[in-house]
Backbone as numpy.savetxt, mean C-alpha at the origin, in Angstrom:
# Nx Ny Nz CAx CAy CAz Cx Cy Cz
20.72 -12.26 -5.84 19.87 -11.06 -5.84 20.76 -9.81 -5.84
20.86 -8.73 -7.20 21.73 -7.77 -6.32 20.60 -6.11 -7.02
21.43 -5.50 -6.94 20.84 -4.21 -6.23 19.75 -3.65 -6.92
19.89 -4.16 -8.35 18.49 -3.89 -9.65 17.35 -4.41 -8.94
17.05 -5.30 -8.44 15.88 -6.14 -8.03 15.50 -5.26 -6.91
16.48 -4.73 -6.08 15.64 -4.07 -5.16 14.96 -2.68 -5.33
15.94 -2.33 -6.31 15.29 -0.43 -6.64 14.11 -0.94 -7.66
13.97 -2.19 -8.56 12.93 -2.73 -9.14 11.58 -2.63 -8.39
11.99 -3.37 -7.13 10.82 -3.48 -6.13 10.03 -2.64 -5.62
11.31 -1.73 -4.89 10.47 -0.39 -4.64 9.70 0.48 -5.52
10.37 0.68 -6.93 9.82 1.10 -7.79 8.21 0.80 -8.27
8.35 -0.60 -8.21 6.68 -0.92 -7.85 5.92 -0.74 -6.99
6.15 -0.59 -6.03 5.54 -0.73 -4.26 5.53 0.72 -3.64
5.91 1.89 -5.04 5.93 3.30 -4.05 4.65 3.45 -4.45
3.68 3.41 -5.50 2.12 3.92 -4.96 1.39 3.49 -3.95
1.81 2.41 -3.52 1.08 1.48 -2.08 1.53 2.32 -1.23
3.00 2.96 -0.57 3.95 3.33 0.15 2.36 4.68 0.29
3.08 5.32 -0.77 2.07 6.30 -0.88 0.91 6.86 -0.11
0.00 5.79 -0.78 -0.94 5.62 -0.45 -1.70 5.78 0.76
-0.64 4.42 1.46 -0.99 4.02 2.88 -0.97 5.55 3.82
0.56 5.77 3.76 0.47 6.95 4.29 -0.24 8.66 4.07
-0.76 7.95 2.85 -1.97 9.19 2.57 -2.64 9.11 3.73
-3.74 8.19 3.39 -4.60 7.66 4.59 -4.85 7.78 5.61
-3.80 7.75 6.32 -3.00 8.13 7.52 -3.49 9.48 7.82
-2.74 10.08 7.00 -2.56 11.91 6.79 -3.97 12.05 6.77
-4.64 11.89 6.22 -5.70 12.63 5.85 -7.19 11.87 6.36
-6.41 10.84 7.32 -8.09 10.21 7.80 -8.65 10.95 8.68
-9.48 10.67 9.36 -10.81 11.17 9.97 -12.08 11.15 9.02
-13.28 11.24 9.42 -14.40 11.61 9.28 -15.19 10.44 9.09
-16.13 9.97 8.35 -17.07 8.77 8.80 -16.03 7.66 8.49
-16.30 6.90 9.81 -15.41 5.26 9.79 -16.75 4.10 8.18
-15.65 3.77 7.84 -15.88 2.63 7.10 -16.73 1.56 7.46
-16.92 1.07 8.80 -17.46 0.22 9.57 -19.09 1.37 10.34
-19.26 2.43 9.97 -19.86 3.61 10.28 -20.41 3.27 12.11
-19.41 2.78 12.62 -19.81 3.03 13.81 -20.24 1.70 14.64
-20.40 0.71 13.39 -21.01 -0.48 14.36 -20.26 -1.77 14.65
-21.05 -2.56 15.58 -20.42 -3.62 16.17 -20.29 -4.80 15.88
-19.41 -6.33 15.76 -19.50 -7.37 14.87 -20.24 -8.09 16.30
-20.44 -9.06 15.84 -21.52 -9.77 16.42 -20.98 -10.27 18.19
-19.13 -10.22 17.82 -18.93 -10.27 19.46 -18.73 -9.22 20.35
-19.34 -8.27 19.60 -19.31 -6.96 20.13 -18.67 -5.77 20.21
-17.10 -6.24 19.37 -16.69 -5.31 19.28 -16.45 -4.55 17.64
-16.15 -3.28 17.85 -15.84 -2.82 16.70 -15.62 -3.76 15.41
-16.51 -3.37 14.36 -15.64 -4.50 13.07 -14.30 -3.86 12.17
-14.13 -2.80 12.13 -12.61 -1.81 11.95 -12.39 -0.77 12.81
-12.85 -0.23 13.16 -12.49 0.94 14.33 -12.59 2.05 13.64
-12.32 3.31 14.00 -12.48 4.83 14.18 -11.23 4.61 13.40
-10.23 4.22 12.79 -9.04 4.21 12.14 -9.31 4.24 10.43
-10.26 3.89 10.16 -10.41 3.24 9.17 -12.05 3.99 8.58
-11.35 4.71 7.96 -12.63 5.96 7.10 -12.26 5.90 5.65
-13.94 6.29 5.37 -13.92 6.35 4.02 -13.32 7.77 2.92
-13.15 8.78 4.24 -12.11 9.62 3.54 -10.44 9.28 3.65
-10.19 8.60 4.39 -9.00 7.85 3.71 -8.64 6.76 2.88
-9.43 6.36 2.48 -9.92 5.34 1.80 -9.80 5.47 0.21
-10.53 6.70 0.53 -11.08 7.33 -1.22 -9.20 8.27 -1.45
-9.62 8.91 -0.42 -8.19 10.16 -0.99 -6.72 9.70 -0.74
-6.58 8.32 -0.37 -5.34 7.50 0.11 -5.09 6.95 -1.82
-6.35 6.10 -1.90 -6.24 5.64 -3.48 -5.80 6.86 -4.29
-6.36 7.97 -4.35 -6.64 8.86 -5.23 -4.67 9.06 -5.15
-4.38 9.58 -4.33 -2.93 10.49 -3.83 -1.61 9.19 -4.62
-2.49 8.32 -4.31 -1.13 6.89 -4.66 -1.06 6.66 -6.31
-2.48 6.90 -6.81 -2.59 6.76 -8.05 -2.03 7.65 -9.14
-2.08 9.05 -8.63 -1.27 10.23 -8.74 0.01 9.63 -9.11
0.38 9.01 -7.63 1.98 9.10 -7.72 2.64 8.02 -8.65
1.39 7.04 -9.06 1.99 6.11 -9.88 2.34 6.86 -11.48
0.47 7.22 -11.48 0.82 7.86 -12.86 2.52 8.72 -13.37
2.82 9.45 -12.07 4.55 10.13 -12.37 5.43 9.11 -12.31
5.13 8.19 -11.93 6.22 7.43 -12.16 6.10 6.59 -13.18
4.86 6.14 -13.85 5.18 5.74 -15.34 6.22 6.74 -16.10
5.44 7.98 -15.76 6.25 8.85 -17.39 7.69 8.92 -16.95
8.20 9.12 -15.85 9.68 9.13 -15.31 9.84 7.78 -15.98
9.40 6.25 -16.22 10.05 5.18 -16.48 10.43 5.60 -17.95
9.69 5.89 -18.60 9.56 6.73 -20.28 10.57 7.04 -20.15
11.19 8.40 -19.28 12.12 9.39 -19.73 13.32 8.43 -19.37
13.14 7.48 -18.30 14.98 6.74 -18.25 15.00 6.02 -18.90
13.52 4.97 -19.93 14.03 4.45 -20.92 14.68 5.13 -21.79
14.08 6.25 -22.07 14.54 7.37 -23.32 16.22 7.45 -23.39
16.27 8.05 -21.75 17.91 8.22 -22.04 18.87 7.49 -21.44
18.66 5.96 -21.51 19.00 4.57 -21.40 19.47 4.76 -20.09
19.09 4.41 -19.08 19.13 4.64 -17.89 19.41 2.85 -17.91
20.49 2.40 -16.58 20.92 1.46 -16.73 20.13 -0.02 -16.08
18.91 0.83 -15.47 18.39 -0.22 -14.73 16.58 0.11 -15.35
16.13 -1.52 -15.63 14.67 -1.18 -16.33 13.81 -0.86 -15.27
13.15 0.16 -15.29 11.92 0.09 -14.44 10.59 0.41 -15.37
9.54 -0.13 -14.15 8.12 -0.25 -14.89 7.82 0.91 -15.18
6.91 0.79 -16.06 5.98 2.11 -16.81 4.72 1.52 -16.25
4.37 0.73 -16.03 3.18 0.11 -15.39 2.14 -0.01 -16.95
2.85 -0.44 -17.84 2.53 -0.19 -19.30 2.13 0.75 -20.15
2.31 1.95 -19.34 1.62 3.09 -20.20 0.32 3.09 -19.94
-0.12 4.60 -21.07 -1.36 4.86 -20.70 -2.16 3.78 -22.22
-3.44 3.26 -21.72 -4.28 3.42 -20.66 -4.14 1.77 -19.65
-3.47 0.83 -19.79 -3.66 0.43 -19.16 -2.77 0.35 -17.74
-2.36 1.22 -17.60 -1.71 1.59 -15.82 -2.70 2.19 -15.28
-4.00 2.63 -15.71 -4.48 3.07 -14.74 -5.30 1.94 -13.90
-5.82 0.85 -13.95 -6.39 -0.17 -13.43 -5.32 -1.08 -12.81
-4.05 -0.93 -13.26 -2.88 -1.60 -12.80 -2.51 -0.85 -11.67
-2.39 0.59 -11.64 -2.25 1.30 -10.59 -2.74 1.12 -9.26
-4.32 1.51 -9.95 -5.25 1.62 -8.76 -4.90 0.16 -8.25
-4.88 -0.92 -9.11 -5.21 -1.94 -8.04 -3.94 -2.32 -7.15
-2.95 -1.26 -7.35 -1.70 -1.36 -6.50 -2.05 -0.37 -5.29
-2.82 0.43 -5.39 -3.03 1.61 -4.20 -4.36 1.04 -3.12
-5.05 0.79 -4.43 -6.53 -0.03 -3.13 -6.23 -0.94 -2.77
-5.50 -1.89 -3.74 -4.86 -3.23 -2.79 -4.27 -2.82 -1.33
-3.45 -2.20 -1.33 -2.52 -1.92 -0.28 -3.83 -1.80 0.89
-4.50 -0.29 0.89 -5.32 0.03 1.89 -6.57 -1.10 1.88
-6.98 -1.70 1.28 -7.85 -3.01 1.12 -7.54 -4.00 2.61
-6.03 -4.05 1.82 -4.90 -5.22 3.05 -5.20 -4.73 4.25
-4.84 -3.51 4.26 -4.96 -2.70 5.72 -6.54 -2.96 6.13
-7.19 -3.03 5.60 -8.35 -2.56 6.37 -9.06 -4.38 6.78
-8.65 -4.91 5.64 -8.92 -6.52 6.01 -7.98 -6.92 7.41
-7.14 -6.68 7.23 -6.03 -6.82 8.71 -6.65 -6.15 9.71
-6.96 -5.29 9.99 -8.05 -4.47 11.23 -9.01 -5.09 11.39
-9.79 -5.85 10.64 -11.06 -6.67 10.89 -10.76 -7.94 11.81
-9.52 -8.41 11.16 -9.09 -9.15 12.35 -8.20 -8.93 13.55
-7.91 -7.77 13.58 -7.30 -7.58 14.86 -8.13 -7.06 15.80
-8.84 -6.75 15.28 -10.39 -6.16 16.58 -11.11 -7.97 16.86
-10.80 -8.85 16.15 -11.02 -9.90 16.92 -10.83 -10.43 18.05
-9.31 -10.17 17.52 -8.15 -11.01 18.58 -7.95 -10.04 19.75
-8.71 -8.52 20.17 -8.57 -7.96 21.20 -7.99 -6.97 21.04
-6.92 -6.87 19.81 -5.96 -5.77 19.16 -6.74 -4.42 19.28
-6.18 -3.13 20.43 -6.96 -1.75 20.01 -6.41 -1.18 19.04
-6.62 -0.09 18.60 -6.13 1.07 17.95 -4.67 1.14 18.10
-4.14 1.46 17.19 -2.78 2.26 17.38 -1.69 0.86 18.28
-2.30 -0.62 19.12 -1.68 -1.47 18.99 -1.17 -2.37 18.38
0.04 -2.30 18.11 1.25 -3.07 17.58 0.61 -4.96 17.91
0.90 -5.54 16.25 0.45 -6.70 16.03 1.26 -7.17 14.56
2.75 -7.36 15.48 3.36 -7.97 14.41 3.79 -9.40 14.40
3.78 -9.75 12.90 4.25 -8.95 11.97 3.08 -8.60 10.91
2.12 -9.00 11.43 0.25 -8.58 10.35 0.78 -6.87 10.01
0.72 -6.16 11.53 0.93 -4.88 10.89 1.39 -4.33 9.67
2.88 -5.19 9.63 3.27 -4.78 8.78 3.32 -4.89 7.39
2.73 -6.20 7.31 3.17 -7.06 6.29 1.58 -7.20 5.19
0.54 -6.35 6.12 -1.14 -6.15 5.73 -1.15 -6.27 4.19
-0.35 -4.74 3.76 -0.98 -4.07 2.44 0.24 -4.66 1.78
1.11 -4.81 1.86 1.84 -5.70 0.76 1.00 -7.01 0.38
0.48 -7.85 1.33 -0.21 -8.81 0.90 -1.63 -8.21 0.08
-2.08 -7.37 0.58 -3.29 -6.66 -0.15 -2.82 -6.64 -1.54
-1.77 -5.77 -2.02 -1.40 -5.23 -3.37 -1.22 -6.55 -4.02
-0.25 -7.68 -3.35 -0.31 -8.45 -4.56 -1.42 -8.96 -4.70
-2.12 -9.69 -4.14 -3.65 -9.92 -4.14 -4.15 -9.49 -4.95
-4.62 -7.67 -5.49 -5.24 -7.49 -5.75 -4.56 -6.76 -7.21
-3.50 -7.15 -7.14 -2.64 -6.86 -8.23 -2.58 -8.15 -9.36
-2.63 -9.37 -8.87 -2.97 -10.50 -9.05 -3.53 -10.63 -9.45
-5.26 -9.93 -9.28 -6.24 -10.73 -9.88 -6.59 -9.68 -11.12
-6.06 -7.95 -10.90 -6.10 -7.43 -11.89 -5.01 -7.58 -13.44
-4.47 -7.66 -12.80 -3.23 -8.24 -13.83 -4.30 -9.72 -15.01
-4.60 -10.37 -13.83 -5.12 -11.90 -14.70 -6.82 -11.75 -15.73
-7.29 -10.44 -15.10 -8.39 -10.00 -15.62 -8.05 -9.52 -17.05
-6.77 -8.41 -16.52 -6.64 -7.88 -18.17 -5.87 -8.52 -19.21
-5.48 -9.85 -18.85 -5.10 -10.75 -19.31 -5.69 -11.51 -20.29
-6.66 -12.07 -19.22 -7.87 -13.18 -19.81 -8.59 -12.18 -21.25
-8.72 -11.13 -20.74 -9.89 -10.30 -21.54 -9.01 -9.83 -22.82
-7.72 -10.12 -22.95 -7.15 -9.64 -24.29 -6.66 -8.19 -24.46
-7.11 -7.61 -23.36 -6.84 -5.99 -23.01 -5.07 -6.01 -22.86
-4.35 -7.15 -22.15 -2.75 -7.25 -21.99 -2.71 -8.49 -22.89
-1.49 -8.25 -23.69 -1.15 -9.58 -24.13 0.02 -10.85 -23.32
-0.13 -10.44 -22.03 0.52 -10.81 -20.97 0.44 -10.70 -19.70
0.39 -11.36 -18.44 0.38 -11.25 -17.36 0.90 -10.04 -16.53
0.50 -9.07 -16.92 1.83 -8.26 -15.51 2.60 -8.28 -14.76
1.80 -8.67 -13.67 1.99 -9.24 -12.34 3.26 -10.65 -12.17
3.01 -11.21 -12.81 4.06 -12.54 -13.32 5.46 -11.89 -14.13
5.19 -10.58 -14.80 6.37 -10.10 -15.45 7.52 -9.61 -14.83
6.61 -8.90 -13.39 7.68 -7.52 -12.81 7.32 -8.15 -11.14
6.25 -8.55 -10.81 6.81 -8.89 -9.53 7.36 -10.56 -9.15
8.41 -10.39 -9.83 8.52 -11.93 -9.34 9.01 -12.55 -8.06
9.64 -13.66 -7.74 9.68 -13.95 -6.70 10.73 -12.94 -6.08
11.62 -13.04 -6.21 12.56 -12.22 -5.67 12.51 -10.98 -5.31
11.64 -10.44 -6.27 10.85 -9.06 -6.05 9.83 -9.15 -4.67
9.25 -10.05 -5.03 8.81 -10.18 -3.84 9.34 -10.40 -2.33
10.21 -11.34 -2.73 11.02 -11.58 -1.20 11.68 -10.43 -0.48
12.19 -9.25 -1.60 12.38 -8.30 -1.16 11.82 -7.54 -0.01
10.84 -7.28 -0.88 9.51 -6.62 0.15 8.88 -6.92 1.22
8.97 -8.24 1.09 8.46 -9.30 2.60 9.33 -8.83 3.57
10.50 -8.85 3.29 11.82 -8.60 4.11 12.04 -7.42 4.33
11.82 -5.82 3.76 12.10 -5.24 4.25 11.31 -4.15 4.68
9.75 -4.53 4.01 8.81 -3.54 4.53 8.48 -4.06 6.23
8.66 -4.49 6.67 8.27 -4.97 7.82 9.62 -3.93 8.95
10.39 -3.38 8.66 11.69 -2.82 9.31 11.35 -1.28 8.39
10.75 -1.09 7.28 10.74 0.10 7.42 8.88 0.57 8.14
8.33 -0.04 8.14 7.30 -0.06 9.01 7.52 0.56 10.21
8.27 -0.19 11.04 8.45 0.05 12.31 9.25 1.04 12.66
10.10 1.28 11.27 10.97 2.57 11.96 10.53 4.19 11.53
9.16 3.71 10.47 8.46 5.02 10.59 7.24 5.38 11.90
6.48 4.12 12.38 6.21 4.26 13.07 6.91 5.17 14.38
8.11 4.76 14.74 9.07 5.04 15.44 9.20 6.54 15.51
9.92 7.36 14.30 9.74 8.32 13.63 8.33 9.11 14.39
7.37 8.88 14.00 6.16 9.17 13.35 5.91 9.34 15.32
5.87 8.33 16.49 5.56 8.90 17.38 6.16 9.57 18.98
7.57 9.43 18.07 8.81 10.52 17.93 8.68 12.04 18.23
7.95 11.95 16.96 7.65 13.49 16.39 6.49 14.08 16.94
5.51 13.56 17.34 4.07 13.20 18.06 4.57 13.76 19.57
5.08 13.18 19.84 5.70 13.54 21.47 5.89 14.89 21.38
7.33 15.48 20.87 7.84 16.22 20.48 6.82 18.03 20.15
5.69 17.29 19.51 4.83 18.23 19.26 3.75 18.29 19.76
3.07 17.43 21.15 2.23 17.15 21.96 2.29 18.42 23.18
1.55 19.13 23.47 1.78 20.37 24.57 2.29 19.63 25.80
3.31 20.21 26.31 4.17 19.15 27.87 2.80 19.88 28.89
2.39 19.32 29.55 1.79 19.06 30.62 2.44 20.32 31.88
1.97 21.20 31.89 2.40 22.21 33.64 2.33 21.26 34.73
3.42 21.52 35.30 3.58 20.62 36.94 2.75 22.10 38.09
């Protein structure tokens, strides 16, 4: 495995990256689950998990894919030494996209359904699910879009089978789970930092 495969990887996996942390940024307002309870009573996603992050998490990631097709254009253009995806151009990156951005938050939000099972609150740490949610989401759902536009004659080839292969994958297994935690880290770091200190 050397160093092409990994800037390969990421290169695929930054509209998910994206995404997720759109979501993040910009959640609040009606929960996804709108408030109610699964049958053992508790929450079925929580107050975490809204449909304005939902919608504007996809939207922000899809954005960022679209720039990074045409950037793949311009380093094919001026033979840039390492291939990266265009996500095939327009028009079919845009269904390839999205299903790399909703996959991701999809993962996430399927992973919360079961951690409000198992007792898991908010904002508690449940690894390695945490981390490892929306990567499994994206290929999933990258997977089945890829095989759709396949079957239907729209690709004359698999996608998904082209650019994420195994190794690509193993990548990501391996190292989104460590950058997870060290944005988290980061993230309530900075939270502290900017939280009003308490008068004695």
């Amino acid at each position: 495995m050397d160093y092409e495969i990994i800037i390969q990887a990421f290169w695929l996996i930054i509209p998910a990256y994206i995404a997720n942390a759109s979501a993040l940024l910009v959640g609040g307002g009606t929960p996804i689950d709108f408030g109610k309870t699964y049958k053992d009573g508790k929450r079925i996603l929580g107050d975490g998990k809204t449909w304005r992050g939902l919608f504007v998490g996809t939207f922000v990631g899809v954005t960022a894919g679209f720039g990074l097709s045409v950037a793949a254009k311009y380093a094919t253009l001026y033979e840039f030494p390492i291939n990266l995806s265009d996500f095939t151009g327009f028009p079919m990156m845009i269904p390839l996209i999205f299903s790399i951005c909703f996959g991701a938050l999809l993962g996430d939000i399927v992973e919360s359904f079961f951690k409000r099972r198992v007792g898991k609150d908010r904002g508690e740490d449940w690894i390695p699910f945490d981390q490892l949610d929306f990567i499994v989401g994206v290929l999933v759902a990258t997977f089945i879009m890829s095989l759709l536009l396949h079957i239907s004659g729209l690709l004359t080839y698999n996608w998904f089978f082209t650019y994420f292969t195994s190794y690509h994958i193993l990548v990501l297994l391996i190292a989104t789970p460590f950058i997870h935690l060290f944005s988290n880290f980061v993230h309530r770091k900075t939270r502290q930092k900017t939280l009003p200190k308490k008068s004695i």
